[in-house]
N, C-alpha and C positions, 0 to 999 in steps of 0.2 A: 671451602665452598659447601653448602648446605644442601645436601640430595632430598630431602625431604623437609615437613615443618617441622618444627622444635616444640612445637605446643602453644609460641608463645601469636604465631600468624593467624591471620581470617582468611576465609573466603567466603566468597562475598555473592550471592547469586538475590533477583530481582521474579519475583511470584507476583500473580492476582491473588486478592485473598479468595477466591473461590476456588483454586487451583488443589487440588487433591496432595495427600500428603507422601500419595507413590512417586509424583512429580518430584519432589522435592528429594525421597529416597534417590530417583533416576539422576536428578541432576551431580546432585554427590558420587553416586556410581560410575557415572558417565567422566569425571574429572580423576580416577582414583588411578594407579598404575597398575592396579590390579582388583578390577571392580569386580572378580569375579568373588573375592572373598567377604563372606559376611561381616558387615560391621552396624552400630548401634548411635541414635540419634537421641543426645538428653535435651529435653526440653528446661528449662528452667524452673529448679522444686524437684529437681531428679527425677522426672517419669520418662520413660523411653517410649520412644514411637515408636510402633511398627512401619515394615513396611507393604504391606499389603492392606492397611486403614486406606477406606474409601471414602473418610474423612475431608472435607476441604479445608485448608490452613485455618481459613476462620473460625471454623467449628472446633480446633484444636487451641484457638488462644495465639496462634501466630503469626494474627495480622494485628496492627500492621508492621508490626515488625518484631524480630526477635534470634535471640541470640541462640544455636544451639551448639550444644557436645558434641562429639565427636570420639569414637573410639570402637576398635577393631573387636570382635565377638572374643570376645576372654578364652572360650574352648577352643576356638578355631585356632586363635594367635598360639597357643599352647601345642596342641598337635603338630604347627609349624616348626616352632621352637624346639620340638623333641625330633622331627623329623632332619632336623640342622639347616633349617630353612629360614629365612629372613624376612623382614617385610621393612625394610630403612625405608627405601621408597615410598613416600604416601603417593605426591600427586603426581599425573602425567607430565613429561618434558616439557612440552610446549607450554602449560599451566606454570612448571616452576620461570623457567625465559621470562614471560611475561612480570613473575614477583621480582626477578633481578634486576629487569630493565625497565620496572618504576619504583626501585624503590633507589 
């Protein structure tokens, strides 16, 4: 059984292109088991987004659609790791339920 993604999963969340790119930071946050930790969004061409861009998707090149990265603050994950702390867990339970019971 899979506690968390493997790298190789999506998720899959639905914007206006007008919708700002904190949105976007909030919606990944609000899915995460532990959203309190810093993590980083690559756009495609490797540039990372912030997330406090007051940006609208659009004006970022993310509409209408697009794929991004994914991946946890390299210090932060570090500090954890040296602290003997773990992060297996990406998404919330209820988020993983939903991947087992469609796929």
């Amino acid at each position: 059984m899979n506690e968390g993604l493997t790298g190789l999963e999506q998720h899959e969340g639905t914007f206006l292109a007008w919708e700002k790119v904190t949105a976007l930071y909030q919606f990944v946050r609000d899915s995460l088991e532990n959203g309190w930790q810093p993590f980083e969004l690559v756009v495609p061409g490797g540039q990372k987004l912030k997330d406090d861009e007051e940006f609208a998707l659009n004006e970022c090149n993310l509409a209408p659609a697009a794929l991004l990265i994914f991946s946890w603050d390299a210090a932060v994950l570090s500090d954890i790791a040296a602290a003997g702390g773990k992060t297996d867990v990406l998404l919330k339970a209820a988020l993983l339920e939903n991947i087992k019971s469609m796929s």
